[in-house]
C-alpha positions in Angstrom: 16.2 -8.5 6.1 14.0 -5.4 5.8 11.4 -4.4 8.1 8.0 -2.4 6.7 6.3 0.0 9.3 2.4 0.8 8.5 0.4 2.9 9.3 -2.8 6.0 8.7 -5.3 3.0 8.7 -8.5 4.0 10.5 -12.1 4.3 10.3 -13.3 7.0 7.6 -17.0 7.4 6.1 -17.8 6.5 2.5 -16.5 9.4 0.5 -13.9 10.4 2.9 -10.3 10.2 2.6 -7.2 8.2 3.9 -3.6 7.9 3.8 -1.3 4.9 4.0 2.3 5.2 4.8 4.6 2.5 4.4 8.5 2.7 6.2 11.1 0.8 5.0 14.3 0.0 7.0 16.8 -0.7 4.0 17.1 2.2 0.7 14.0 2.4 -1.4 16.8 2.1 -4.4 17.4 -1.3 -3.5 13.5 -2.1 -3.9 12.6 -3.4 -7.0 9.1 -2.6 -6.4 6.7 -1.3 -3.4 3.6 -2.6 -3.5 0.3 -2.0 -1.5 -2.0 -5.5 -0.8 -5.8 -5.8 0.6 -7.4 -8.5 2.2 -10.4 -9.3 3.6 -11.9 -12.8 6.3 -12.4 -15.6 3.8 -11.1 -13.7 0.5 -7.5 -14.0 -1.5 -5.1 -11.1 -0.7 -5.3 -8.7 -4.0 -3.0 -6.0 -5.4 -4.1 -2.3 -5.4 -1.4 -0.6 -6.4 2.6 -0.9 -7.4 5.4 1.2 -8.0 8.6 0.0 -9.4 11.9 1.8 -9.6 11.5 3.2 -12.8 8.8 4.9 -11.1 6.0 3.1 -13.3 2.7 2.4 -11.6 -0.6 -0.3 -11.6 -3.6 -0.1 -10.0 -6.2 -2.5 -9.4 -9.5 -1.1 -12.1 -11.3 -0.9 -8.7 -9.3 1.7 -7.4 -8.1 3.5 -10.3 -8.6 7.1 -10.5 -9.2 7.2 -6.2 -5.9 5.7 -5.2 -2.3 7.4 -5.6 1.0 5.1 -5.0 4.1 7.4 -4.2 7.3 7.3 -2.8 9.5 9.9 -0.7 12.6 8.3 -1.4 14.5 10.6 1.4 12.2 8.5 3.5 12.4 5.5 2.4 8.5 5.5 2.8 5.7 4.5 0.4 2.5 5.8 0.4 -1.5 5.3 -0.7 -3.1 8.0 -0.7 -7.2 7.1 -0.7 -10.0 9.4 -1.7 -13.5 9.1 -2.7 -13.8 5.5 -0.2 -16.0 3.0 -0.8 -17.4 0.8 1.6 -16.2 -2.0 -0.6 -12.3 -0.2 0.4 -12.7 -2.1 4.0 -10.1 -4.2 4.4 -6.9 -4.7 6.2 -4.1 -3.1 3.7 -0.8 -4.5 3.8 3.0 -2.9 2.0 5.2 -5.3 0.2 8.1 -4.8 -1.4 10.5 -6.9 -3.2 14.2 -6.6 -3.7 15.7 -6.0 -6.4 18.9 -8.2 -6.5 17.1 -11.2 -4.6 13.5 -10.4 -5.6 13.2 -11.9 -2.4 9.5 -10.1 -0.8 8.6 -8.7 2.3 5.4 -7.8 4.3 4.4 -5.4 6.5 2.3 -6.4 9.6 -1.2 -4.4 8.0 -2.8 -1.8 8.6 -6.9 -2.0 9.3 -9.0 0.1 6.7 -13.1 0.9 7.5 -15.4 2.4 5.7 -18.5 2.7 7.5 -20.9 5.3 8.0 
C-alpha cells in the first residue's frame, strides 16, 4: 500500500507561479512512474506530466514548456513546478504513481489549483 501526500495548491493570478509536491510513503525506486493528473466538474481526469524511472518525461502540449516534473529521490517526493499560469490551469491536480513490480496505481487525495485574478 503506498500513501501520496499533496500539497502547494493554492490560488495564484494568471502569470504567477506554483509548486506541487507529491510524498510518497514507500522508495521512489520501487515506482515505475510518478505521474501528475488534472481534473475539473464535468470533465475526464487528464495527464500533465510523467516521469518514469529512467528519468524520461511527458507533458501534456498544454503545458509544455510552463510545467517541470521532478523527483528528489532522498525524499521520496515528486514535484510540478508551474509558471506562466493560465486561467485554463484551474483545476484540482492529483499525483499518481504506479509500481513497478505490480503496476498496481495509486492516488493522492488532490490538491486545489486557481487561477484567478
Amino acid at each position: 500500500q503506498v500513501q501520496l501526500v499533496e500539497s502547494g495548491g493554492g490560488l495564484v493570478q494568471p502569470g504567477g507561479s506554483l509548486r506541487l509536491s507529491c510524498a510518497a510513503s514507500g522508495s521512489i525506486f520501487s515506482f515505475y512512474s510518478m505521474g501528475w493528473y488534472r481534473q475539473v466538474p464535468g470533465k475526464r481526469r487528464e495527464l500533465v506530466a510523467v516521469i518514469t524511472r529512467g528519468g524520461g518525461t511527458n507533458y501534456a502540449d498544454s503545458v509544455k514548456g510552463r510545467f517541470t516534473i521532478s523527483t528528489d529521490n532522498a525524499k521520496n517526493t515528486v514535484y510540478l513546478q508551474m509558471i506562466s499560469l493560465k486561467l485554463e490551469d484551474t483545476a484540482v491536480y492529483y499525483c499518481k504513481v504506479i509500481l513497478l513490480n505490480s503496476r498496481a496505481e495509486y492516488w493522492g487525495q488532490g490538491t486545489q489549483v486557481t487561477v484567478s485574478s
